[in-house]
DRENTI-837914 format. One line per 4 residues: number of its first residue (from 1); for each residue x, y, z of C-alpha. Coordinates in nm, 2 decimals, always signed. Layout:
<recs>
NUM	X:Y:Z ~ ...;
</recs>
This chain:
<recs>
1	+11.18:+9.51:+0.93 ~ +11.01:+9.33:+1.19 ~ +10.89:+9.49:+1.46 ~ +10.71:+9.22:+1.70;
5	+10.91:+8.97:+1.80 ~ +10.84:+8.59:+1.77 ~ +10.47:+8.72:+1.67 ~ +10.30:+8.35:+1.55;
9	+9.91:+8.25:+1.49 ~ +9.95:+8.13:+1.88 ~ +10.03:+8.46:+1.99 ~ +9.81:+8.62:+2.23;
13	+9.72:+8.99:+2.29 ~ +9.63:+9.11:+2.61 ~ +9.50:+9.43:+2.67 ~ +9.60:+9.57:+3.02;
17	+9.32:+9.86:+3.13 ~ +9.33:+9.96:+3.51 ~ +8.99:+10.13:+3.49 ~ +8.69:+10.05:+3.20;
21	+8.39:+10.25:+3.23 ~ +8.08:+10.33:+3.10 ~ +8.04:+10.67:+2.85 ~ +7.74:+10.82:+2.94;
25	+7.69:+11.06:+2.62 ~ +7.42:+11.35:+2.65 ~ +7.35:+11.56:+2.32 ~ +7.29:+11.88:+2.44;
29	+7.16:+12.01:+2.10 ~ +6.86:+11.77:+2.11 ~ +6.85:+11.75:+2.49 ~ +6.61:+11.40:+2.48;
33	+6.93:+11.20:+2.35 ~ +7.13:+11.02:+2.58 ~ +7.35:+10.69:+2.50 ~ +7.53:+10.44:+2.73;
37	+7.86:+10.30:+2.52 ~ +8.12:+10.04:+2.71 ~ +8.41:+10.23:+2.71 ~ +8.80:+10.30:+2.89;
41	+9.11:+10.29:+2.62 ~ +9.14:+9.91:+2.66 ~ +8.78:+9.87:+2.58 ~ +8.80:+10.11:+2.30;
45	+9.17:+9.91:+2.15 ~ +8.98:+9.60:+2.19 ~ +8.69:+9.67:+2.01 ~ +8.86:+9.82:+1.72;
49	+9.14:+9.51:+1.67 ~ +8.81:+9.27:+1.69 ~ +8.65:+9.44:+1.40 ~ +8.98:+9.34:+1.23;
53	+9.02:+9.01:+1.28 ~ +9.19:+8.99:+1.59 ~ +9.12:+8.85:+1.91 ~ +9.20:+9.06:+2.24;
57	+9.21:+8.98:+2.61 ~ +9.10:+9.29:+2.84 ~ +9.25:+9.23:+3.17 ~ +9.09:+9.53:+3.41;
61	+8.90:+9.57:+3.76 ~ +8.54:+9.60:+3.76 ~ +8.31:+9.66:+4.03 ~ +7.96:+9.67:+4.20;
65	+7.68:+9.81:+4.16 ~ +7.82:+9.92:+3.82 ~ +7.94:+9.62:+3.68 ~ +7.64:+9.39:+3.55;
69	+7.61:+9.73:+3.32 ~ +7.91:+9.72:+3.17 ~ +7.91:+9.40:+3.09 ~ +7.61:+9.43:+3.00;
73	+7.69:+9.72:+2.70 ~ +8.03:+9.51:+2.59 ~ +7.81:+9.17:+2.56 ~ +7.72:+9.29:+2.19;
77	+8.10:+9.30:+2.08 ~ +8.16:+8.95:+2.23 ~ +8.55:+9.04:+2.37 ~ +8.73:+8.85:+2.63;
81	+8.74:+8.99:+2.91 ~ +8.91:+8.88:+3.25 ~ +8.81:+9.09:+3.57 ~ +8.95:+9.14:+3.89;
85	+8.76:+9.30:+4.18 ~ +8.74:+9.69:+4.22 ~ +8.61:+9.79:+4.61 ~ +8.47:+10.08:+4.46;
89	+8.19:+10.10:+4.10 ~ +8.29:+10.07:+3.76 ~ +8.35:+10.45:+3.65 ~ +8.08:+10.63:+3.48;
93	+8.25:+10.93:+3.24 ~ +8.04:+11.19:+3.11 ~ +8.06:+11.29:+2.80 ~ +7.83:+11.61:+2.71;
97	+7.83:+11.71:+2.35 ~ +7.74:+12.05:+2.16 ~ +7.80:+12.22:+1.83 ~ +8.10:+11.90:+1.71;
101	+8.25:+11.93:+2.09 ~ +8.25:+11.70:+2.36 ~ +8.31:+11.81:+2.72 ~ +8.39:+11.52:+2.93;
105	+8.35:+11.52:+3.29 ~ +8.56:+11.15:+3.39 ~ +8.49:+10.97:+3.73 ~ +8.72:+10.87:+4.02;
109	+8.98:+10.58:+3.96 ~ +8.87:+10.27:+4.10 ~ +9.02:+10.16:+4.48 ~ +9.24:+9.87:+4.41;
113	+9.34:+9.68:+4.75 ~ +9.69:+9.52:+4.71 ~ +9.54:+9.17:+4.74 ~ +9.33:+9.23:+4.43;
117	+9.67:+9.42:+4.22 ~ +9.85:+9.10:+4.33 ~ +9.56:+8.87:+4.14 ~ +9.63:+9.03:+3.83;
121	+9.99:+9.03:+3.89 ~ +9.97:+8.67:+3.90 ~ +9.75:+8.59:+3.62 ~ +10.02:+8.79:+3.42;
125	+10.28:+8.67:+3.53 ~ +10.07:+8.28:+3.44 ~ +9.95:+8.39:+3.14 ~ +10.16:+8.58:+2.88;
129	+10.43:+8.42:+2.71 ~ +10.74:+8.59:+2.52 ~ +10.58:+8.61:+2.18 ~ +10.24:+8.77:+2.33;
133	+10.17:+9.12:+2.26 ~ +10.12:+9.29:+2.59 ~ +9.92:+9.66:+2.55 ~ +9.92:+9.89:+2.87;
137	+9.65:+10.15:+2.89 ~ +9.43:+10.37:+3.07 ~ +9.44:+10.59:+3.37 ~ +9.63:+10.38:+3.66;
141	+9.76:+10.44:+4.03 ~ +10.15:+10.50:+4.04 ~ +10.22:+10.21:+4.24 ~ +10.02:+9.97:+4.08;
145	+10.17:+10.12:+3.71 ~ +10.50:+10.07:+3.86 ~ +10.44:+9.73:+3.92 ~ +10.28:+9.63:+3.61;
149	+10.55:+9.73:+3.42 ~ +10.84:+9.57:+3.62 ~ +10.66:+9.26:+3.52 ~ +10.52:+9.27:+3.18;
153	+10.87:+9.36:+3.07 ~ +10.99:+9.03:+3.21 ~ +10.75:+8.88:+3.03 ~ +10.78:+9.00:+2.69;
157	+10.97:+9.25:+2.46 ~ +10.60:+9.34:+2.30 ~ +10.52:+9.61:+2.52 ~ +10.27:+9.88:+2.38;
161	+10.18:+10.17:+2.62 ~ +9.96:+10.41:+2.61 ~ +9.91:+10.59:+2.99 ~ +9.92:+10.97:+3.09;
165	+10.19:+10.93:+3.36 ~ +10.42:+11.23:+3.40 ~ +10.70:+11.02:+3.52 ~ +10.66:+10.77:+3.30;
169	+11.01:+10.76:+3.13 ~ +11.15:+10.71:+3.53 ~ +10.91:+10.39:+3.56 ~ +11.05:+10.27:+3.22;
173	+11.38:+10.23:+3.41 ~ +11.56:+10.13:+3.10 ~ +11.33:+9.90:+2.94 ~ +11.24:+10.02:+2.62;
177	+10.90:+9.96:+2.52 ~ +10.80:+9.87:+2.16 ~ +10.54:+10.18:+2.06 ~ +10.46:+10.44:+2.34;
181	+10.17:+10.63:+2.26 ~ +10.11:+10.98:+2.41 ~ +9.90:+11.27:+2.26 ~ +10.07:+11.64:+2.24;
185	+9.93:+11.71:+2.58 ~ +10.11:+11.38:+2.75 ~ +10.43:+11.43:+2.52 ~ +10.49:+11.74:+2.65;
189	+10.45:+11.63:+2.99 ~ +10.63:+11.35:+2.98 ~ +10.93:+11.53:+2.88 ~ +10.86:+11.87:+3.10;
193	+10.90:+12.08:+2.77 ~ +10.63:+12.26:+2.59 ~ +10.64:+12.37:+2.21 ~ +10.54:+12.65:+2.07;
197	+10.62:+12.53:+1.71 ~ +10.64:+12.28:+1.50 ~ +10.98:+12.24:+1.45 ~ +11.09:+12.27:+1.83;
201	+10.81:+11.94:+1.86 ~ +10.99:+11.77:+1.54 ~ +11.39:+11.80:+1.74 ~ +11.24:+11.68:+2.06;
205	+11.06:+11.38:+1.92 ~ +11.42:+11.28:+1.73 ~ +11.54:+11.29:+2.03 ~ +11.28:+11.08:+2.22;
209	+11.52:+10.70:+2.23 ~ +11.32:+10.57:+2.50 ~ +11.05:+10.33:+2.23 ~ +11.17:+10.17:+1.94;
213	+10.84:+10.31:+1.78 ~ +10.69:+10.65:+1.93 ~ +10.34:+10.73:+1.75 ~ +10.26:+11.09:+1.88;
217	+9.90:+11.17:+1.77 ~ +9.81:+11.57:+1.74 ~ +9.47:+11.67:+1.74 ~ +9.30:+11.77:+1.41;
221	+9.63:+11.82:+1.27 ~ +9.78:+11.44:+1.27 ~ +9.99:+11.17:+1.39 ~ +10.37:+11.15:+1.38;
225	+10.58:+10.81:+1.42 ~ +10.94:+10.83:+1.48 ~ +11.13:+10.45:+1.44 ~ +11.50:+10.59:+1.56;
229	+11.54:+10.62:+1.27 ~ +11.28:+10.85:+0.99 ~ +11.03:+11.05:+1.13 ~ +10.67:+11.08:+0.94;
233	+10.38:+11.29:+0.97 ~ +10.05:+11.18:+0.84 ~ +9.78:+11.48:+0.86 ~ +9.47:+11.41:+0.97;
237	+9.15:+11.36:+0.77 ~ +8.86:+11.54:+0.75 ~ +8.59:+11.34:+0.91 ~ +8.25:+11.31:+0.72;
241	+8.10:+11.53:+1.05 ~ +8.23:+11.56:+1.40 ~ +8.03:+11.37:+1.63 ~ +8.25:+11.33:+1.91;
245	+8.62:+11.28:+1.94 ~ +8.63:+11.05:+2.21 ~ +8.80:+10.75:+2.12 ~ +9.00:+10.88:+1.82;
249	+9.35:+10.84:+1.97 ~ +9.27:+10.49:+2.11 ~ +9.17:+10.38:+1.73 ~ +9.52:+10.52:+1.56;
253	+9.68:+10.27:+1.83 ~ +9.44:+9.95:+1.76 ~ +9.47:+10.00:+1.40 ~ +9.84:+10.09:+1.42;
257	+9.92:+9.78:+1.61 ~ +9.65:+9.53:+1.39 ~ +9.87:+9.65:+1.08 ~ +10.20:+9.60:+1.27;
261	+10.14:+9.25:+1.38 ~ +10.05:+9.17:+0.97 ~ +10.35:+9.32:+0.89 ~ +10.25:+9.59:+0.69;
265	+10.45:+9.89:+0.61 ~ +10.53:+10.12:+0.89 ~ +10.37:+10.42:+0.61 ~ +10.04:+10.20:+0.49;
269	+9.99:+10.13:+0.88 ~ +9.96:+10.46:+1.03 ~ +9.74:+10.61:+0.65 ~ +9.51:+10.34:+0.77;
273	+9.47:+10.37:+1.11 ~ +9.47:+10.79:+1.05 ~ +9.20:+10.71:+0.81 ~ +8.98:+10.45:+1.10;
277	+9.10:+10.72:+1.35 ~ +8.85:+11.00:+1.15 ~ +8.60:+10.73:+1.10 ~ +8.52:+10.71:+1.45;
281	+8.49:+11.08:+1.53 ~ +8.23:+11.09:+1.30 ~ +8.02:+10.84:+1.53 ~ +7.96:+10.75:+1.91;
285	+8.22:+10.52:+2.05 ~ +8.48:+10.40:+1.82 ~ +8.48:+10.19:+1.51 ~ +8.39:+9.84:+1.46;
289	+8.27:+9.56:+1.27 ~ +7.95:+9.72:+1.18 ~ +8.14:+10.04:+1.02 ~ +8.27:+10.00:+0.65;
293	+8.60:+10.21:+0.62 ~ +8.70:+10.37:+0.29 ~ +9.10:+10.41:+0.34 ~ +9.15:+10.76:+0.09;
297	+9.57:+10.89:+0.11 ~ +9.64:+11.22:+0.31 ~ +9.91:+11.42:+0.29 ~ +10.22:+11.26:+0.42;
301	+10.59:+11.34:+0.43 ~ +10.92:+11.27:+0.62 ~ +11.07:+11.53:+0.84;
</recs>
């Protein structure tokens, strides 16, 4: 089955991301190592589908005094990027790690005046075609959400999201995106029901019809994607060491998708990206060109 619609060589993708920012990772172990790494889901999703071949567009908001930096640190991974103007500084997250955890401490959104939502608005609405892929992701403001969706899904039926938005399925308003994306955490908000098993998380995914593809990723125990159809579960694999997880989720979508849009199996594409997904929480940042991925099987099965 295909999955994308009117996906050709001319399609574009363009990555969506409210907020980049800059990871600002402390070792607390060693205490004398500290790294800045370009980061923000869209960042992260764009870096990942470029060390595969692809060519993504991060649309975001960037701002002073913060912003020579960041473009700065993404320079090296040469992605296209098209800015819009934040009032207030590209974020700074930090991330602190310790004995294979990361604490992260996230900045403030960025202030978004209306005039500068409307810029992007427009460029969307200039830009994508019906047979571009259009991925939505990050932290956004409900208003500005709201409107980004009412128009991407004019735009085109290749809608991926990807945003921890409580009322999410109530912005959907009936459109029905192609892959939604939430961890447990989000899942469980989204739908305002918590599980306390397994099997009360497997009957409310079957009955989660608002995505033709919804890939639910679960921690250190794996990633489930339900097609309306068969639900599988992929476990996780055992990363070489645990150097931060940061960025782990954001590499299960950008491999995911890369695998989609070639049309690989819906099985083969989610071992992979499970497989790139442990790959980059054995490493700062996520995965990219540089990084040579062995792809071994996990334990998978259909529910």
């Amino acid at each position: 089955m295909t999955w994308l619609q009117n996906i050709t060589k001319e399609s574009k993708i363009w990555i969506v991301n409210y907020a980049c920012a800059i990871d600002y990772y402390v070792d607390l172990n060693k205490q004398k190592n500290s790294v800045l790494i370009p980061g923000g889901k869209g960042i992260n999703v764009a870096i990942v589908m470029k060390s595969l071949g692809f060519d993504p567009t991060v649309i975001t908001f960037l701002g002073q005094p913060t912003k020579n930096l960041f473009l700065e640190l993404v320079k090296p991974y040469d992605l296209n990027i098209v800015s819009f103007i934040s009032e207030t500084k590209t974020r700074i997250n930090l991330k602190l790690l310790k004995d294979e955890k990361t604490t992260e401490i996230n900045d403030l959104s960025p202030l978004i005046t209306d005039a500068n939502l409307t810029e992007l608005l427009t460029f969307l609405k200039a830009n994508v075609k019906n047979n571009d892929l259009v991925i939505i992701n990050g932290r956004f403001k409900f208003e500005a959400l709201e409107k980004v969706l009412n128009l991407v899904f004019t735009l085109t039926e290749n809608v991926v999201i990807d945003v921890d938005e409580s009322k999410m399925l109530t912005l959907l308003n009936q459109s029905k995106p192609l892959v939604m994306k939430p961890n447990i955490d989000e899942f469980q908000t989204m739908i305002n029901t918590f599980f306390h098993d397994q099997q009360s998380l497997i009957a409310a995914i079957k009955k989660f019809h608002y995505c033709k593809l919804l890939l639910l990723s679960d921690g250190d125990k794996g990633a489930y994607l339900f097609d309306q159809n068969k639900l599988l579960f992929v476990s996780s694999i055992t990363p070489k060491q645990v150097v931060s997880t940061t960025g782990a989720g954001d590499t299960l979508l950008a491999v995911f998708l890369a695998n989609l849009i070639l049309k690989v199996d819906l099985k083969t594409a989610l071992i992979k990206a499970t497989n790139y997904a442990s790959a980059t929480i054995s490493k700062l940042g996520v995965v990219d060109s540089k990084d040579k991925i062995s792809v071994i099987t996990p334990k998978s099965y259909y529910l």
